[in-house]
Every structure is written in C-alpha cells, then in structure tokens.
N, C-alpha and C positions, 0 to 999 in steps of 0.2 A: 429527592433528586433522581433516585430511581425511576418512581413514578413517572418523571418527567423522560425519560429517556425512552421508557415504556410505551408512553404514547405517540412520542412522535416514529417508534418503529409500526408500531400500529396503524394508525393513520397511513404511512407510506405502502404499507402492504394491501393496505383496505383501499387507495387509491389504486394502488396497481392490478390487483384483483378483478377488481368491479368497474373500472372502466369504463367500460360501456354503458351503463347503469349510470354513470352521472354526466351534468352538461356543465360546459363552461362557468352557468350561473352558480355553480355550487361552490366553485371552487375559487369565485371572488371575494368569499369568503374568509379564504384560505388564511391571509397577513392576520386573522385572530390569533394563528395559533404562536405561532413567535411571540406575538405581541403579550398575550396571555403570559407565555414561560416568561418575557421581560418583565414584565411586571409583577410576578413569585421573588423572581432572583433580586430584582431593586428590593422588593420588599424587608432583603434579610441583611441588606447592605448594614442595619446599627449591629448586627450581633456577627457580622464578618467583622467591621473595624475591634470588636472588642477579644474576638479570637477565631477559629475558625469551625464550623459545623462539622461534623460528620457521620455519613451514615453505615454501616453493616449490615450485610446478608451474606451468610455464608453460602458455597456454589460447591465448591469441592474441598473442604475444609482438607482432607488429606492427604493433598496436594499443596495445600496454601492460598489455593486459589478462592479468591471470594471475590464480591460485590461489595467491594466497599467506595465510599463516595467519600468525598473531602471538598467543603468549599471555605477558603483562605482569597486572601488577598489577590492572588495570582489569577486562579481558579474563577475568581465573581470578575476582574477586568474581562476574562476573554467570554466568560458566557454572555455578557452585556453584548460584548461585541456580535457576537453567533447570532442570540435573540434580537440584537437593536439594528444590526447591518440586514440579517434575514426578513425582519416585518417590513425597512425596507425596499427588499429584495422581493419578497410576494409580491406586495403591493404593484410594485413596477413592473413584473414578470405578467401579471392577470392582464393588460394590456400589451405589452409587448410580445409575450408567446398566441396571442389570441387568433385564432384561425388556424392555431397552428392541425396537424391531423395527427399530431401526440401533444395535445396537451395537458391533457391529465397525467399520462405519464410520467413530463415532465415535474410538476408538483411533488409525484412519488419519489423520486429519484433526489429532489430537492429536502425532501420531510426526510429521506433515509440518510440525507451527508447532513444534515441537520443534527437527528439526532446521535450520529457518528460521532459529531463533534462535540457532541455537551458530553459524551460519556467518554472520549479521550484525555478533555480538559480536567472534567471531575474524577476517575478514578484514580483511585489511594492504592492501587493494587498491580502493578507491574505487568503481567498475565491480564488482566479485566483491559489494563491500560492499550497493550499490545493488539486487542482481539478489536478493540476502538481504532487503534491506530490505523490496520489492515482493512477496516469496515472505509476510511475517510479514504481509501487512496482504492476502493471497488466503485464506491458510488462516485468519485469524483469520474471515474474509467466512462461510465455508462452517461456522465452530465457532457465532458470532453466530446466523446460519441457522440453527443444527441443528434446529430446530425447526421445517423451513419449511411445515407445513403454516398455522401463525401468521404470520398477514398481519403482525401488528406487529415478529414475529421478523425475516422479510424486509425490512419497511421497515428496520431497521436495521441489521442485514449492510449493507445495499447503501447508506445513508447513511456507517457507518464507511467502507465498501471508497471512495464519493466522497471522504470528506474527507483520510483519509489517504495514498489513492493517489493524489490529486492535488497535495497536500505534496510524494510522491514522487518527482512530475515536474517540482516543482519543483525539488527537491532533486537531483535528475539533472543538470540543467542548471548548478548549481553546482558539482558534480563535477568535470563538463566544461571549464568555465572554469579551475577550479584545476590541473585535470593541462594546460591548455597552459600555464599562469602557469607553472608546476614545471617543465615538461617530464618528468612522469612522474604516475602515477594509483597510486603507491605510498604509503603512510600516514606510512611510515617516512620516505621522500624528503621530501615533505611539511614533515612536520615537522623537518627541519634546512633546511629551502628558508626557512623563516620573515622573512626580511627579503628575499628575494627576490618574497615575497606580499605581503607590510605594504608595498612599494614599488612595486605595482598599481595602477592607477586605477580596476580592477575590482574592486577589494577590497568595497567596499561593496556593492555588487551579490550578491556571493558569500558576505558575511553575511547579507542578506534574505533569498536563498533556503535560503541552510542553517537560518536561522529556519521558513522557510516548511515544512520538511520535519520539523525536529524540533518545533513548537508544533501541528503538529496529528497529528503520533504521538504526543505526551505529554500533548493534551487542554487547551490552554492556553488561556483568555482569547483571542479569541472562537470558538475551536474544539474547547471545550471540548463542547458539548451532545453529540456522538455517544458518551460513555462513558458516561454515566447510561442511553441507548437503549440500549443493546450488555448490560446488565441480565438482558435477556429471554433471554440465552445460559442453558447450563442451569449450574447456579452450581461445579462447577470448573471450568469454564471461564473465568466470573470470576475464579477464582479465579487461576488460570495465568495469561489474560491480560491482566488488568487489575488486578493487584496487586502482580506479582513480575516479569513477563517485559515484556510488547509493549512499552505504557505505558511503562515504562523507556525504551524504545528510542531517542525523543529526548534525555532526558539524558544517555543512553550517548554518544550523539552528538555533541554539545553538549562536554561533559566533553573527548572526545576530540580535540577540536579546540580548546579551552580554551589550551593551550601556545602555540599560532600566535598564533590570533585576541585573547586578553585584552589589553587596553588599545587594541583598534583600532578606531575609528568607533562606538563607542556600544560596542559589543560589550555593554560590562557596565551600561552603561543601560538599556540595551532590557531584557536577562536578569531588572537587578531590578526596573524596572516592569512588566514582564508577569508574571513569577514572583511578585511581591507580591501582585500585583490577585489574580491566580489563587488563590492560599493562599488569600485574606480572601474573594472570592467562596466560596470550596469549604466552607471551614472554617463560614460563618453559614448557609447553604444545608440544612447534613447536619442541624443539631440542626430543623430546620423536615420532618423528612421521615418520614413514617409507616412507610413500607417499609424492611425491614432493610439488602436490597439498595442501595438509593437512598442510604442513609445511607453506606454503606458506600463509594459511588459515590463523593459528592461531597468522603468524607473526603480521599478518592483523589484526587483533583481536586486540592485543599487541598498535599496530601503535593506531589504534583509541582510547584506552583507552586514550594512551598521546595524543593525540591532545585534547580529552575532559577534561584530566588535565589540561593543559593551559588556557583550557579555563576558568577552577572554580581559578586558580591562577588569570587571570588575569589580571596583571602589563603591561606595556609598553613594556618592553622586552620579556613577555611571551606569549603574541600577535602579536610582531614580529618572536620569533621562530615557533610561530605556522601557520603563512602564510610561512616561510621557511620548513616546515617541510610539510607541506602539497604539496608542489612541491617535494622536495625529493621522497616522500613517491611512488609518482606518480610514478615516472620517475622510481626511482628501481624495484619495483616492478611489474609495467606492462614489466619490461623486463625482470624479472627471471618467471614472469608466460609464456612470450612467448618462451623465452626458455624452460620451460618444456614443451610445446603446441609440440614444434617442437621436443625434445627427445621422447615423446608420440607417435608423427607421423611417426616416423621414426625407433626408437625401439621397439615399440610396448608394452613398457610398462613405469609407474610413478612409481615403487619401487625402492625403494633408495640400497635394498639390490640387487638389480637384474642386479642393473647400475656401468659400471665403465671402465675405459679407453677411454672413447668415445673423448679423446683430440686427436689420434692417425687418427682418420676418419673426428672430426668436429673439425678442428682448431679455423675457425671464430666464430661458434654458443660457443665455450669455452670461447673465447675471449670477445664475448657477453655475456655471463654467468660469467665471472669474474670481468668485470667491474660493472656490475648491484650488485653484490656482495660486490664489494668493498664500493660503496656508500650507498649499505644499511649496509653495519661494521660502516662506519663514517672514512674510511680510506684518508690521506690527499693525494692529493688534490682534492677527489670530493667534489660534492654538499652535499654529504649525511656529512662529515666532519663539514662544514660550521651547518648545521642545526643540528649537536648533540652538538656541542661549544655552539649555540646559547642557547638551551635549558638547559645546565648544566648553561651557566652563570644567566640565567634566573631565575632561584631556588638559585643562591651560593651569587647574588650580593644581594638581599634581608636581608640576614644577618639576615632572621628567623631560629630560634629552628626547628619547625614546618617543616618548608621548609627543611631545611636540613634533616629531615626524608623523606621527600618526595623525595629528591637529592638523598640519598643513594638506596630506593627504584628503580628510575630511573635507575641509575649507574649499579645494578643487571639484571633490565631487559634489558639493551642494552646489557650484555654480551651474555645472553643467546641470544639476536639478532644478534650479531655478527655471533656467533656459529651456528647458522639457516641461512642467511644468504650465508655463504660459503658451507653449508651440502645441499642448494639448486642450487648453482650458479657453486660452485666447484665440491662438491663432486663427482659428474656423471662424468664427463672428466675425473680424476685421477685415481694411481691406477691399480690393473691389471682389464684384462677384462675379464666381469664375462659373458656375452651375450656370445652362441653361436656364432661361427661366419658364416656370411652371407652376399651374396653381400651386396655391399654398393653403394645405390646411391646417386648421388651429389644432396645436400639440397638446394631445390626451394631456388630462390632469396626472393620470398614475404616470407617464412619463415625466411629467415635471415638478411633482409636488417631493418624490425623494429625491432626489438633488439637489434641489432648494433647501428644503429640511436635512443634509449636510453638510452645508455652506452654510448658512444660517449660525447653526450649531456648531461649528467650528468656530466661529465669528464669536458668537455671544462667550461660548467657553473661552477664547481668548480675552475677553474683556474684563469677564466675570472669573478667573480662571481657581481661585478659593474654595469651589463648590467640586468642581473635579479631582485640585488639589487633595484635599480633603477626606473624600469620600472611595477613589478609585485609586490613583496615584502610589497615595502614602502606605495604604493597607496592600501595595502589592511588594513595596518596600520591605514592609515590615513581614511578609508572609515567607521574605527568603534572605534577610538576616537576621529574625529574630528581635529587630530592635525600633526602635523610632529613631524620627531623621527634624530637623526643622523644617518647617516652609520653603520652597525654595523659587514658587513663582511668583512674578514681582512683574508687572506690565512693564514700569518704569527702571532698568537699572541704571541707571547713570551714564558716565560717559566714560565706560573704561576700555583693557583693551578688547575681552567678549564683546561687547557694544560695539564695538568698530568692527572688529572681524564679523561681525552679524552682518552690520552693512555694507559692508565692504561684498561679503557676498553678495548681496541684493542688486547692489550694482553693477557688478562684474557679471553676473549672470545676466540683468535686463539689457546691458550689451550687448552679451554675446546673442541674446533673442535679437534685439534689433539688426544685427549685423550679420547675423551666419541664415542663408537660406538652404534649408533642405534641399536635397535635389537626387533624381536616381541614381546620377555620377556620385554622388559622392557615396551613398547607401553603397552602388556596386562594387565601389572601391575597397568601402569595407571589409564586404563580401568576399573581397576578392584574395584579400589580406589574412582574414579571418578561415581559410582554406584547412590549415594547420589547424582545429578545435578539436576540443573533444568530441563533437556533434561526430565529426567525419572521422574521425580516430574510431570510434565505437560503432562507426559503419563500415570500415574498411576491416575489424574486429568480426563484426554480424559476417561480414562477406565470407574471410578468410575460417569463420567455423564453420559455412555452412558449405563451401568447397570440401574442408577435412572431413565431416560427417556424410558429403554425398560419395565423396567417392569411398568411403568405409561401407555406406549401405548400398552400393553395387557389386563392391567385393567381396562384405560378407550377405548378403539379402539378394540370391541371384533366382529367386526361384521355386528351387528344387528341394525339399521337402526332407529329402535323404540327406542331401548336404547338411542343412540346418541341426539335423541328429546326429553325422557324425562329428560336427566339430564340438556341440555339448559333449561330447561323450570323450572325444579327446580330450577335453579341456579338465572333466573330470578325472580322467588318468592321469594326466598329468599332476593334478593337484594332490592326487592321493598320494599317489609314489612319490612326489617332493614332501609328504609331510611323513612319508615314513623313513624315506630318507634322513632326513632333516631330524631323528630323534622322536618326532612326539607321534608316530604315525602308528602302529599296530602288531607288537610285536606277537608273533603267532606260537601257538601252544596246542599240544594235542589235544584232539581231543578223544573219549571213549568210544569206539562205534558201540551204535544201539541194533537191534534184530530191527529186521525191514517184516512185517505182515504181509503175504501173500496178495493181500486184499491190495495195501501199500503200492507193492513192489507193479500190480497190473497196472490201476493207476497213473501213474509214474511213466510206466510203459505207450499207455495210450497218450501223454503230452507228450510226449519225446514225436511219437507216430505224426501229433498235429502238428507241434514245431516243421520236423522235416515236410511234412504235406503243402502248409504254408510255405515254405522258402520254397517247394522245386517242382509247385505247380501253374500250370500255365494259365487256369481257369481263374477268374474270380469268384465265381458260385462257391467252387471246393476251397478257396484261399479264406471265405467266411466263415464255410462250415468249418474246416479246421481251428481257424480261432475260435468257435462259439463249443468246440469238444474241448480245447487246452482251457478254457476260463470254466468247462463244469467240472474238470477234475481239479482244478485249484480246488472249488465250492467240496468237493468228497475231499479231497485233505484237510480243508478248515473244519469240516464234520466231523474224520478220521481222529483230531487232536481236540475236541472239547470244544469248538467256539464256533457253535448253527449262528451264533447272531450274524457272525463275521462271515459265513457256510451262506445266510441269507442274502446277507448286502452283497456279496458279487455275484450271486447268479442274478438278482435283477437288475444289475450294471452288466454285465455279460448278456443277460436276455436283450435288453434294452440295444447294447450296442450291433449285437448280431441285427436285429430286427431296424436297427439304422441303416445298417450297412445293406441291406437286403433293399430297402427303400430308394436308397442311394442307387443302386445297379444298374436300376433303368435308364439313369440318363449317363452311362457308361459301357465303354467295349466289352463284351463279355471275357475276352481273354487279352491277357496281358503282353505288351510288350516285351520284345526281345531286349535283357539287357546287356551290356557290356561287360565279360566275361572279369576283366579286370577290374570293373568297380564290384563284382561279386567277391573276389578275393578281397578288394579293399576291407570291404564291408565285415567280411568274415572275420580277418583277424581283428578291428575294432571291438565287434561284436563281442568275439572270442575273451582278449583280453579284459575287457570290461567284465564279461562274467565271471572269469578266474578270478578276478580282484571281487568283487560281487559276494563269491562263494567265500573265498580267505575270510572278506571279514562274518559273515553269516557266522564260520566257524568258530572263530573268536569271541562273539560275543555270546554263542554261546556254554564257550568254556569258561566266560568269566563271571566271577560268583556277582549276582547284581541286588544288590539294595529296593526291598520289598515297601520301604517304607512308605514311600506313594502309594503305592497300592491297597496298602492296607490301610492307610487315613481312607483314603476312596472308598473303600470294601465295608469303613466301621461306618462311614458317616454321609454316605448318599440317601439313606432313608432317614436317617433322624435327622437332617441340614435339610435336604432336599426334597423328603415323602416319595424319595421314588427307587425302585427295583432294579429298573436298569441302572446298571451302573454307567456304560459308556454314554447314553442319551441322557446322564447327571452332570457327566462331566463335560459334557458338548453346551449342554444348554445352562446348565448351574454352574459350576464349579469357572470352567473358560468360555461362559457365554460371551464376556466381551469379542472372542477370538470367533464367535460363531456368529455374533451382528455384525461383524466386518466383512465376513466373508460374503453373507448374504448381500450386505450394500454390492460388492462388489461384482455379485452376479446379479442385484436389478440393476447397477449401472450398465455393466454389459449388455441386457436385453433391451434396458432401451435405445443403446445404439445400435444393437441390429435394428429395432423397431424401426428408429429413426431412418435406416438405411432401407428399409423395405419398403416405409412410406414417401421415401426420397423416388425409391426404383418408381413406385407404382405412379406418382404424379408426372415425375418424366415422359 
C-alpha cells in the first residue's frame, strides 16, 4: 500500500519536473496507472472479505507517528472507487485536456490528489491520516485553479483551499486530543480504546471538531457554497473530485469513527440535522439551475447530506444503504458529469436553455446520459433502484415517529433528484434543437467510451446486484460493526409500502421533469431569496476583517521606523511592570559591588563617549563611526571576562555592519535631518526607562544563585556525544540542531523573496 502511494507521488513530480521533456503521446498512456493500482486492490478483495490487511513503517515512532496502512471493508470500497472512477477519468482527460498548453501538468496535479487520496483512505494512523487529508484539499486547490488565468477559477481554488483547510486545522486539533485520551494516534488503538474516549470530558469537544473537519470537506450546511464555485474546474476534475473521490472524504471520516463516537453527545443529532437540512437544501436548489454543472453540483450537495444522514441514524440497515449508496452515487454521477464534459466539448456550451435535440447527432453520449439518469431517479433495474429501496427501508423498518419524519423528508428530496437527474442526463438530447446548426463531428471514443462504461455498469450491477453485494457492500458493513448482516438486495421486492414509496417517487419526480421548466426567472429568484447564506455572511465577515485590520495597519504601520521602536519598547514596559506588579515579576536584591579595572573603567568610558556622539551628532559618517567604536568596546569586555569566542562573533557582526552602513551612505544625505525637539525628549525618557528596567534586572540575575546543571551536562558531554570542542557550535548544531535547521529555512525563505523581488524589479 505504501508502495502504491509512493508511486503515484512520484510519477506526479516526475511529470511536473520534466515537462518539457514529454509530449502528449506519452502521457496517453497515463489511465495504466490507476488501472494497474485497480487491479492490485481487486486483487486482495478474498483476504479483505476474510479480515482486514495491514501494513507498518515506523516514521517518528517517538511521537506515535507512523506509516501505518489498514485495508478493511471501508477502506478497499473507496480505493476501487479513486482507482476505478480515476482510470476513467485519465482516459477521458487525454482527449479532453488535449491541446491544452498545460497538459502534462495537469496529469501531475491529477497523479498527486490521486495518490493523496489512496493514502487518506488507507491510513491507520491519525497524523499519516491528517498529512493525506491537507495533501487532498492542496492539489484539489491547484486542479480548481487550473485554469488560473480565470480570476473566478482562482477565486475559488483559493475559497475551497480556505474552507477546507481550515476544517483541516480544526480537525488536527481533534486528532491531537484523541491520541492523548488513547495514548496512541493509531485508528486501530482507537478503536478498541472506545470506553476509554466515551469516558472523556473532552469527548464533546473532539466531536465538534471532527465535525468541523469532515462538514466542510463534504460541503455540508453552512459550508456548503465552495462546491458549486469549484464548478469552474475543468469538468473531470469535477468529475474526480466532486463526485466520487474528495467530497467523500468527510463521510469517509465520519463513517470511520461511527464504531467509537455513535450514541455519544448528539453524535447522531447533529449527523441527522445537518445531513437532513443539507439533502433538502441540495435536492430544491439543482432542479432551479440552468447550468448542467450547477445542477449536477447541488445534486452532489443533496447526495452527501444523505449519506451524513445515515450515518447519525446509524442502524445495521442504515449503514448498509450507505455503503450501497456510496457506489451508486459514484457511478451515476461521474457519468452525467462526463456527459456534460463531453456536450461542453463539443457544443460549446453547459446551458440548459441553449441545449436540445442533441439525441439526433449523439445517439451513444444520450444513451450514456440516460442510463446514468436512470440510476440516479432509482429507476428499476439499476443500481441507483437497489440503494434508494435500501435507504427508504432503512428509516420505514425502525418503526420510529422520528424517523418517519425523516422518511418523508428523504421521499421529497429524491423527487426533486429524480427531476435533476433526467434535466441533466435527458434533457440536452430531447426536444427541438435550439443550437445553430453546425458541422458535426464524430465524438472521440475517450469522450464516450467512459460514460458508457458507467451506465452500463450501473445497469448490469443493478441486475446482477449479488456480485457487488457480496464482494464490496457487505465487507464495508462488516469493517464498522464488527459483524455480518444478511443479503439485503433483491431486484424483486414485492409490493409493499418501500415498493410504493419507491415509485411513488419515480413518478412524482418524472412529473415534476415534465412539468416544471427551468428558466433564469426562476434561478434569479432564487438568487435573490438566497441573499441571506452563508456564502454572503462570510463575505460580509472577509469584508468587515479586512476594514479592522486596514485601518489598525495605518495606525499602527505609518512608516516611520522610530515609531515602530518606540511602541515595542512601551509595550515591553508595560509588560514588565504588570508582571512585577502582579507578584510574579522580580523582586530585587543587592547586590555586592566588584572593583572596576582601570583598563574596564576607560572602556566603559569610550561607549558612553560613542553612545553621546551617536545621539547628538548631525553627520552620518561620525553617527557610524561612533557605532562601529561602541560595538569594539563591547568585543574588549567580552575579552576582558573570558569568552574571545563571543569577543569574536561581534566584531565581525559589528565589522560587517559598519562596512554596510558605509556602503549604504552613498545613496544618502550626508547629514541628518533636524528633528523635533519633543520627539527627542519622547524618545529619551522611553529609552531611559527601558534601560533602568534593563539594568534592575541584569542585577538581579546576577545576584541569584543559578543552576549549573545545563551547563555542566554540556561541558561533560559535547566531545564524547558530539566529538567536538566547541561547546556552543555543539550545542547550535548537535545538541538544538533542530532549532538551528529552522532558522536556516527561514533565512533561505527570506532570500528568496528578496530574490524573487529583485528578479521582479529587474524584469519590470
């Protein structure tokens, strides 16, 4: 599993790298490589049903952190999905993106939320899991973008990359919590720690945030609005990520913590009031929307709400419709989004009002768009049939009050999904035709051959449904409670009341198709309704911070250089004298005076001479030389007390700086401005006080006896740890190296943004 993850980051960097170095022809290739990992992962399907695999490599054992991999029931449904929706997704991508003037890039960016997402699915390790998670919501940023010469492309890259990765951090901090509760940040530990958690006072806490992470990777109620923006990606990548893979991710989530968390602190309250709202928002939303995409979007919306329903219901049955429903969802939907991909490509446009008769020119891409249709209505004998049965019996056999509100709830929004649905799959082929007419050429095979091979496959899975049942369904069942379940799909079930409420939908929704036409009145009505969202709540939010923050960085950031010194310097007084106030500040003691050296006392004498020369001369020449005389008499007192090392390092920081400042001159007035008598006294007493406090504590610390024991660990065991002499360059580079590779990062990060700012100036 490792291995597998390993290479598809590989690959994405080796495509992004080399670039140039490859043509198109190489990269039609490309659908091997999914296809390949599908066929590893099918491979191991007899020893998932029988329990689940697992790999380890330790990364930072010391920390808890490792590479550990786990494939179970859960786990092998969504990689199928990643590997089976992905091969695909290439295949139709290598004709679709073709021409494009990045598209190998895009490939890269493809391989890299590829292998993002087999190593979110499969890690057992909480940390491994988190670092996957943040990986699927960067590269989805740069797939959203792809397009970034589209200002609207980048605005929403960079609103999903907001909403999601900062779920993320929340969801980080949940982690965190749980692996101290456990004592371990392993999935597996975890989950047999479960009354160890359930008997947390943090518990609650660590379901908000695990909410916070998974409702706005899954698009929920109110964080719903960046998946309909994310649109403007180029459509498989909708397709990939907003239908079969990302989006998922909180359910995956969710699901997998389901064994712990169900029945604790709301857990499955929360699940089905936000998953409810969400469905029924999603579901009235799509059939109001002119663009294929959008429709397609909000279906998407609608779909996750219910699967996060099932998930707060959580029963035996309702955990099976939701491993059945999670394959439906795939399979329809990656194929009415490639069917719009390819009416896109070929029409040249996703309006619903603009489209129509196109069954006259694309028979098969119809045929492909009515199947995918059919199984997202729930029409018999597809798959999508089988998984809306399951979910109505789910809520009806319960023979809760409750539940049956939430049945009816359901029953509405599949109508309105039927009706969306067939307004995406159908509508565009029927009909007269409203497109100018215009040659017509024959539609690429890679446009039509995976759509078809989704609709197909939906279709036969519906017929045949024992093989899916079986092999995927059941083993995801069984991966998150532990047990086995019976059969529960049956093409035929009789004529009861699920049976009717099945069709009863089918109807009510092919109605409301026949009867309700689209139109931009009513979208704008929507629109217009819909003013009050969170979309515009969290804009009016952006707005009102970025008001408070501009007008703080005009009143504090005005400039002036002196200013910026004297308010740290206040701020530091201030803080001192409240903490010595306040008890824990420094309470002072004499101390002994010592004899001053002659040698000392001249010294001493000559920084005071520079200090004054510096403050009350008008030149800049003698304002350097005088700094460059106060920083070599430090260097003789650091001599005068035992430590050339420290005697060293500042005269060539002192050398260095004078010899800057000398450099600098030339393109400066030789003598200084007159300043303001009164910012000189400002200055003075600032200055002043700060010293005084400066010198208190110097004296303090060193009248207080201080603890050598550092020192001496350093003193006994820099040569026999370290082989080295120096002591301080042991303890910079050995002892707190980690603290000295940060810093470095942090000064090549600096240089290269000067870099970048020099190579900015110079090309201007």
């Amino acid at each position: 599993m490792l291995t597998a993850i390993i290479i598809c980051f590989g690959l994405a960097f080796f495509f992004f790298l080399f670039n140039k170095d490859f043509g198109e022809r190489i990269l039609k290739w490309s659908p091997l490589l999914p296809a390949s990992l599908l066929i590893y992962f099918l491979s191991k399907g007899n020893e998932v049903r029988q329990g689940a695999l697992q790999e380890f490599t330790p990364w930072v054992p010391e920390m808890g952190i490792n590479l550990s991999f786990k494939l179970d029931g859960l786990s092998f449904l969504f990689t199928l999905l990643i590997c089976g929706i992905g091969t695909l997704v290439y295949f139709y991508s290598v004709n679709y993106m073709k021409n494009h003037p990045h598209f190998i890039r895009f490939f890269s960016f493809l391989t890299l939320f590829m292998g993002s997402m087999l190593g979110l699915v499969l890690s057992d390790n909480l940390i491994t899991l988190f670092i996957f998670w943040e990986l699927t919501s960067i590269s989805s940023f740069f797939l959203i973008g792809f397009n970034h010469q589209d200002k609207n492309a980048r605005k929403s890259a960079i609103t999903a990359l907001a909403i999601t990765g900062g779920g993320g951090l929340l969801l980080l901090v949940g982690f965190v919590i749980l692996g101290i509760i456990a004592g371990s940040y392993e999935l597996s530990v975890l989950i047999e720690s479960g009354d160890l958690i359930a008997e947390s006072i943090y518990l609650p806490i660590v379901i908000l945030l695990l909410f916070a992470g998974a409702f706005t990777k899954s698009a929920q109620l109110p964080f719903h609005f960046w998946l309909p923006d994310a649109m403007r990606a180029p459509t498989p990548i909708s397709t990939y990520l907003h239908s079969a893979t990302m989006v998922k991710a909180g359910v995956y989530l969710l699901a997998r913590f389901s064994p712990i968390m169900d029945g604790e602190f709301y857990w499955n309250e929360i699940l089905i009031i936000v998953g409810g709202t969400t469905m029924i928002y999603g579901a009235v939303n799509s059939i109001f929307k002119t663009d294929l995409k959008a429709i397609l979007a909000y279906t998407t919306i609608s779909a996750l709400g219910t699967m996060m329903l099932l998930i707060g219901i959580g029963t035996p049955a309702a955990l099976l419709a939701l491993a059945a429903f999670i394959i439906v969802h795939a399979l329809y939907k990656a194929g009415l989004f490639l069917v719009t991909g390819a009416i896109d490509k070929t029409e040249k446009t996703r309006d619903l009002l603009a489209l129509g008769g196109l069954m006259k020119h694309r028979k098969l891409l119809f045929a492909a768009g009515l199947l995918a249709a059919v199984s997202g209505a729930g029409l018999i004998p597809s798959l999508g049939y089988h998984g809306k049965h399951l979910i109505y019996e789910s809520l009806y056999n319960e023979h809760s009050s409750f539940l049956m509100v939430i049945l009816g709830l359901v029953f509405l929004a599949n109508i309105f999904i039927v009706c969306a649905s067939f307004l995406a799959g159908v509508k565009p082929f029927t009909g007269k035709i409203i497109a100018e007419q215009k040659p017509v050429n024959p539609l690429s095979m890679f446009l039509l051959i995976p759509p078809l091979l989704l609709g197909v496959g939906g279709l036969i899975a519906g017929v045949f449904p024992a093989f899916i049942e079986k092999n995927v369904v059941l083993p995801v069942y069984q991966s998150l409670s532990g047990k086995s379940i019976d059969p529960a799909f049956h093409l035929l079930h009789g004529l009861d009341f699920v049976s009717i409420l099945s069709w009863l939908t089918i109807i009510f929704g092919l109605i409301l198709y026949f009867f309700f036409k689209p139109s931009l009145h009513y979208q704008n009505t929507l629109n217009h309704l819909s003013k009050v969202s969170s979309r515009n709540l969290l804009k009016e939010l952006i707005d009102l911070v970025k008001k408070l923050f501009s007008t703080l960085t005009h009143l504090l950031q005005n400039g002036y250089l002196r200013y910026y010194t004297a308010v740290i310097l206040v701020f530091l007084i201030i803080l001192i004298v409240f903490r010595m106030y306040t008890g824990f500040g420094i309470g002072f003691q004499a101390v002994e005076g010592t004899s001053i050296r002659f040698i000392e006392g001249v010294t001493i004498f000559m920084m005071v001479v520079s200090i004054v020369m510096t403050l009350y001369t008008d030149s800049r020449v003698v304002s350097v030389v005088a700094l460059g005389g106060l920083g070599l008499g430090m260097c003789l007192l650091y001599l005068f007390f035992s430590a050339p090392d420290l005697a060293m390092t500042q005269f060539a920081i002192d050398t260095l700086t004078v010899v800057l400042f000398v450099l600098l001159l030339r393109n400066l007035p030789l003598y200084l401005n007159k300043v303001d008598r009164r910012l000189n006294i400002k200055d003075i007493m600032i200055s002043g006080i700060f010293g005084a406090i400066i010198t208190l504590i110097t004296l303090e610390v060193i009248a207080v006896q201080s603890s050598r024991e550092i020192s001496q660990f350093y003193a006994e065991n820099a040569y026999l740890l370290a082989k080295g002499k120096n002591i301080v360059n042991v303890i910079l580079v050995d002892f707190r190296g980690a603290d000295t590779l940060v810093e470095i990062i942090v000064l090549a990060v600096a240089g290269l943004g000067v870099f970048s700012l020099i190579k900015l100036k110079m090309n201007d």
